[in-house]
C-alpha positions, 0 to 999 in steps of 0.5 A: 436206808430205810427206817428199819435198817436204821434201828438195826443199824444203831442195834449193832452199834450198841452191841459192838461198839458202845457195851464193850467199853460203857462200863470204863467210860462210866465209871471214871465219868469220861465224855465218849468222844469216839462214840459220839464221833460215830454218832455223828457219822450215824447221822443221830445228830440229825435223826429228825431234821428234815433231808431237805436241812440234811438230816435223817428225816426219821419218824417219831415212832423210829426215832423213839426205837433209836433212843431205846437201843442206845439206852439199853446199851448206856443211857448217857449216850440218849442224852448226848443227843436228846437235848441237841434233839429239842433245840434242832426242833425249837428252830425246825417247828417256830424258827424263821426259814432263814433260821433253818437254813443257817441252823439246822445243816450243821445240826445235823452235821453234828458240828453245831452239838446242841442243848437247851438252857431252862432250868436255873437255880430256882426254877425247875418244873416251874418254867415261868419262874425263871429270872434270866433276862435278855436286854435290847440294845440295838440289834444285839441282846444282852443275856444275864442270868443262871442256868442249871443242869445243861446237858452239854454245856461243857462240850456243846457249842449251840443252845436253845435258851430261854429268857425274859424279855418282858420282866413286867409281863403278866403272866410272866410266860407272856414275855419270855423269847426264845434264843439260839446262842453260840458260843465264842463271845465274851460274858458266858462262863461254865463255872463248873461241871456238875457231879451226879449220881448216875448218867455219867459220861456225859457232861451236865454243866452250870452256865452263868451269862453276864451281858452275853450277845446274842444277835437279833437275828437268833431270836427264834421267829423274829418276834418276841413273847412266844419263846414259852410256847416254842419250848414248851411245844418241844417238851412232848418230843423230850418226854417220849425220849425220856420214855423211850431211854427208860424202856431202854435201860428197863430192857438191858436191867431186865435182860441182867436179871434173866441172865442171873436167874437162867444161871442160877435155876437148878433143875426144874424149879419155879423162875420168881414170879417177879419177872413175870412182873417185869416183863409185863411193866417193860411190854406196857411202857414200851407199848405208852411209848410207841403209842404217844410217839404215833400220835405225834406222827399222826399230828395229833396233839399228844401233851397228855399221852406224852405225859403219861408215856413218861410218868410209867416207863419212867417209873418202870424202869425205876421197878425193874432197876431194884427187881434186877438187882433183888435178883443179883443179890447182894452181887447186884451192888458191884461195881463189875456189874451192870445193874447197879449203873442202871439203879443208879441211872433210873432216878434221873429219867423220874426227875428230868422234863419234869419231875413225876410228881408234876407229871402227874398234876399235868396229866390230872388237869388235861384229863379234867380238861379234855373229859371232865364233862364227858364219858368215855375218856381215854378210851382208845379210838385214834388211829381206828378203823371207822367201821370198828368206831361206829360198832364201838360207839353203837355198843357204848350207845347201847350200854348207856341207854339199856344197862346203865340205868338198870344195873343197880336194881338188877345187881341188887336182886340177883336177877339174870339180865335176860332182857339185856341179853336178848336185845344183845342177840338183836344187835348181833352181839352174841354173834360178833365172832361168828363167820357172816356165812353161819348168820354172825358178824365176823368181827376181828379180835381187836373189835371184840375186845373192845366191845367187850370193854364197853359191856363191862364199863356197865356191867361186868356181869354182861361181859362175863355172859358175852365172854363164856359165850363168844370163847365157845362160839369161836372154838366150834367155828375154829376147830368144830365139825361142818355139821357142828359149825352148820347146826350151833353157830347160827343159833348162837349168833341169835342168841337162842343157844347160849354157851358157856365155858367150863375150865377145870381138870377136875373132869376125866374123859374115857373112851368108851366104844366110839364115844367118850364118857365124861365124869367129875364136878367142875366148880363155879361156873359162870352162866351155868344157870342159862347156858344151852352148850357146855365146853368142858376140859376133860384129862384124857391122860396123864399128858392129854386133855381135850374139849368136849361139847355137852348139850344141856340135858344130857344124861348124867349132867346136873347143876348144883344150887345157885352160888352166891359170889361177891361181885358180878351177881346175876351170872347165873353162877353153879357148879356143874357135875357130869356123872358118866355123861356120854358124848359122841366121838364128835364132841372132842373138838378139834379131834386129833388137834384138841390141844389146840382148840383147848389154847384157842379156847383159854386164850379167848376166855383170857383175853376176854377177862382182860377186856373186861377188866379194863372195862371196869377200871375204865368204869371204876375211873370215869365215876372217880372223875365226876365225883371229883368234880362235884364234891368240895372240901375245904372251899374248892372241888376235890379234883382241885386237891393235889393229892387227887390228881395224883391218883387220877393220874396214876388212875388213868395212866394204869388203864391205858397200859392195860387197855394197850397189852390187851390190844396188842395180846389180840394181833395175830390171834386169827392165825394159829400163832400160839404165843401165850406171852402177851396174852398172859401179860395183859390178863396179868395187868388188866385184872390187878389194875381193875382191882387197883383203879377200883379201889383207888376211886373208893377211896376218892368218894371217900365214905360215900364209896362204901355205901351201895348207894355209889356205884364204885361198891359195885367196882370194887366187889366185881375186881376180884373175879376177874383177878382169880379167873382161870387159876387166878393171878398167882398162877398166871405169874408163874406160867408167864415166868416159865415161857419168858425163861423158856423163850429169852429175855429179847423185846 
């Protein structure tokens, strides 16, 4: 069985088995005996144990699609084996081969059913504080101590503990080991199973050791000292299970509250903007979550992307849970419902591997630690192609030597960056998108996405021009006449035609013996003052609109005066008026087809405007950090201050969700695929995240963020262009609703 079929196999599982009597099992908080027996014959017990120990061998990424389902049909279940999970890990990655061969089959057999024991009474989050002790007699340990919150304590029969075997040790971690303990022996008593808001079913116990054994053949590795750094290695696998049964129980709420809003629409009124919202949220923590668990696949260290996976969809699901029931009402607090177990269950996935609130300061000193004293952190390059690194690097490369320390003068003045513009076409740049046979570079969407995202982190107003220019580039090299293609797009690629992007209904387009006449004013348009080749939107008819190429000078066509705009000057920012402006049949591009040059031509434009925003919010991010670093307040750098690295961390965390949705809105986009789904999600969250990191990092600089001196007053006034391009937010909310309702509620 191939890994795909075993998440469909355990999709099928949930739906015929588990869904249907959840509900009684939960609400009288019964262990699922029958359920986990057919967990056992599932082989989840042994989902990563190698085949070799008898198990399933499953990658991260596929194991993490496991605990998804299960959590979409009852969460408890993703515990049953999350804990069994982590101490199979402990003896698979730091146990001696012996250990393994002993161990690891009836682990996968599910005989041995498994949990860790680390939290006590005292010692939550804070790992080294534990008091538990284990004394050397011989060749057996005796263990004394407390520990809280075992999952499986009552049913389970195999534990991963952890202990002091050093007291005196200092640091304390230094002398803590890590055993395998087996119950059946005198001096461990489960005084009492613990009652809990949620995650019921499943048993979560108190254990309580006096002088337990435990032979020294169980001391995980042979050698004492190192049992903090065998548990704290299996956190990462614990964390992104924690995210993975959080976009699980995010998707079946999400599920509950379309199902409720399909029932209750009437007519043809509005869906709530708020599950445009969910379901934005749900595709980013699901995107954290694959993300951190191919990582792990790939071997790379991944404690702060694990981390970060955790905190969002952690958080997510928490959202979602309260939005799905909003929604229900006040049916949303019945028993007979669904919504009310998964508002119950969402608290436990923000406390457990680690509260959020420690999450965040773990994730606030990796990234001072990983990208305090560089740029560019976090920006996505693992698992990229080399060829799209180096084009990366080289625009990075460019943006550092030739925008960043020219902005602010330019900014200032209002002036259009002609020099920057025109060393863009040497590069390439402005051909990025244009076939290599019309003298451009053919890039993919994806690489064009984050070159655009490299523009912005210097100057939004940059990627603003490049944006207008490569969305008209790919429609005439899409939906354009041979003739057009042959005599525009090696002008473009060079830069010596610049495009520009007019979106509005506000034009009418007439038929007129073989031509068409164009007529309306279409305001604030971006690159106006320079563009040499306009696309406008025209209504052709009460259903119709189509996209007309007009050449400047056109007869008939004006400019308005120069705008002044918050943010993003030197754009070159006018209205644009076309008084009867004729244009050849020809102009109408994609002809018969021009409603799909028209989506091509706004996805492009969106998809843009999300690179850009996360550019900006990578910019807003990066300035945030260094000044942390560099200002004091109360004796020590303000990055040392706990309520500063909760915004980091939130900071960076927000940015790597937009940064995925805005890659994944591009898969695909070179067919005529034309799912507006993804790419309104990632417009959605890009821009209100730019607009939030930006302030965020204000805040940070404190009053020094509000001087023009900082460039974060830059961030700031830039962030709510990008939030109102193309209609604004408030209407992408509303379209994205209606195509989530129209489509379904299926990830």
């Amino acid at each position: 069985m191939d890994q795909h079929q075993v998440v469909a196999s355990i999709r099928r599982f949930v739906e015929k088995e588990v869904k249907p009597v959840a509900a009684a099992l939960e609400h009288d908080d019964l262990y699922p005996h029958d359920l986990v027996a057919r967990m056992r014959q599932l082989g989840l017990f042994g989902a990563l144990i190698p085949g070799v120990y008898g198990g399933l061998g499953l990658d991260t990424t596929t194991y993490a699609r496991v605990v998804e389902e299960l959590g979409r049909g009852w969460m408890s279940l993703t515990g049953v084996i999350n804990s069994h999970t982590m101490a199979a890990l402990i003896v698979l990655n730091h146990g001696t081969e012996e250990q393994r061969r002993r161990f690891l089959p009836p682990f996968a057999r599910g005989d041995a059913r498994g949990g860790l024991c680390l939290t006590e009474p005292h010692a939550g989050s804070d790992v080294q504080a534990i008091r538990t002790v284990a004394r050397r007699h011989g060749d057996t340990y005796l263990i004394t101590g407390t520990k809280m919150f075992v999952t499986n304590g009552r049913e389970g029969n195999t534990f991963a503990l952890l202990a002091r075997t050093d007291p005196t040790a200092d640091p304390p971690h230094r002398g803590m080991s890590c055993f395998i303990i087996e119950k059946g022996h005198p001096g461990l008593q489960v005084v009492k199973s613990i009652s809990k808001l949620g995650y019921k079913g499943v048993d979560t116990a108190e254990l309580v050791f006096e002088d337990f054994p435990v032979p020294v053949q169980n001391l995980v590795g042979g050698v004492e000292g190192r049992g903090f750094k065998h548990v704290m290695s299996g956190l990462e696998m614990g964390r992104i299970n924690i995210a993975a049964r959080a976009v699980g129980v995010a998707q079946a709420a999400f599920e509950n509250a379309m199902g409720q809003v399909r029932a209750r629409r009437q007519g043809r009124r509005a869906p709530p903007p708020a599950i445009a919202e969910m379901a934005t949220r749900l595709t980013a923590a699901r995107l954290l979550t694959y993300w951190a668990a191919a990582m792990k696949d790939r071997g790379a260290r991944c404690d702060l992307e694990a981390g970060m996976a955790k905190l969002y969809a952690s958080e997510t699901a928490q959202e979602i849970a309260v939005d799905a029931m909003r929604i229900h009402g006040e049916a949303g607090t019945l028993k007979t419902l669904t919504v009310e177990r998964h508002y119950r269950d969402t608290p436990l996935m923000i406390i457990g591997e680690g509260t959020n609130e420690i999450q965040r300061l773990l994730i606030a000193r990796q990234l001072l630690e990983r990208y305090g004293k560089q740029p560019g952190a976090l920006t996505f390059s693992e698992g990229q192609p080399e060829e799209r690194k180096q084009m990366v690097l080289a625009v990075r490369q460019f943006v550092e030597k030739h925008v960043i320390p020219v902005v602010q003068d330019q900014e200032n003045s209002s002036r259009y960056p002609q020099e920057i513009v025109e060393r863009l076409g040497e590069l390439g740049i402005l051909g990025a998108i244009v076939p290599p046979e019309y003298g451009g570079l053919g890039l993919d969407l994806r690489t064009c996405s984050m070159i655009l995202e490299e523009l912005a982190r210097g100057w939004t107003t940059i990627a603003g021009i490049v944006t207008s220019h490569l969305a008209l580039a790919r429609a005439i090299a899409r939906f354009g006449t041979a003739r057009q293609r042959k005599r525009l797009l090696p002008l473009m690629a060079r830069g010596d035609r610049m495009g520009c992007v007019a979106l509005s209904n506000a034009v009418t387009a007439r038929r007129a013996l073989g031509a068409w006449i164009l007529t309306g004013t279409i305001r604030v348009v971006e690159n106006a003052s320079h563009g040499a080749l306009f696309i406008v939107l025209g209504r052709i008819d009460r259903r119709r609109s189509g996209c007309f190429l007009v050449e400047r000078g056109a007869k008939g066509l004006t400019l308005g005066p120069p705008l002044e705009t918050l943010g993003a000057r030197g754009l070159g920012t006018r209205d644009l008026r076309l008084n009867g402006v004729r244009v050849s049949a020809a102009s109408l591009i994609g002809g018969d087809r021009g409603r799909g040059a028209e989506q091509a031509l706004l996805a492009t434009a969106r998809q843009g405007i999300a690179a850009a925003a996360v550019g900006l919010a990578q910019a807003a991010f990066e300035a945030a950090l260094r000044y942390s670093q560099q200002r004091s307040a109360f004796g020590k750098p303000i990055c040392q201050h706990q309520a500063i690295q909760l915004k980091l961390a939130d900071m960076a965390t927000r940015i790597m969700a937009a940064r995925l949705l805005t890659h994944r809105a591009v898969e695909g986009a070179h067919t005529d695929r034309r799912d507006v789904i993804p790419i309104g999600m990632a417009k959605l969250h890009a821009t209100e995240a730019a607009y939030e990191v930006a302030l965020e990092a204000m805040r940070i600089h404190g009053g020094y963020g509000y001087t023009t001196e900082f460039p974060v007053e830059r961030y700031y006034r830039d962030a709510p262009r990008l939030m109102l391009a193309l209609d604004g937010n408030e209407r992408e909310r509303l379209d994205l609703a209606r195509h989530l309702i129209a489509r379904g509620a299926g990830s």
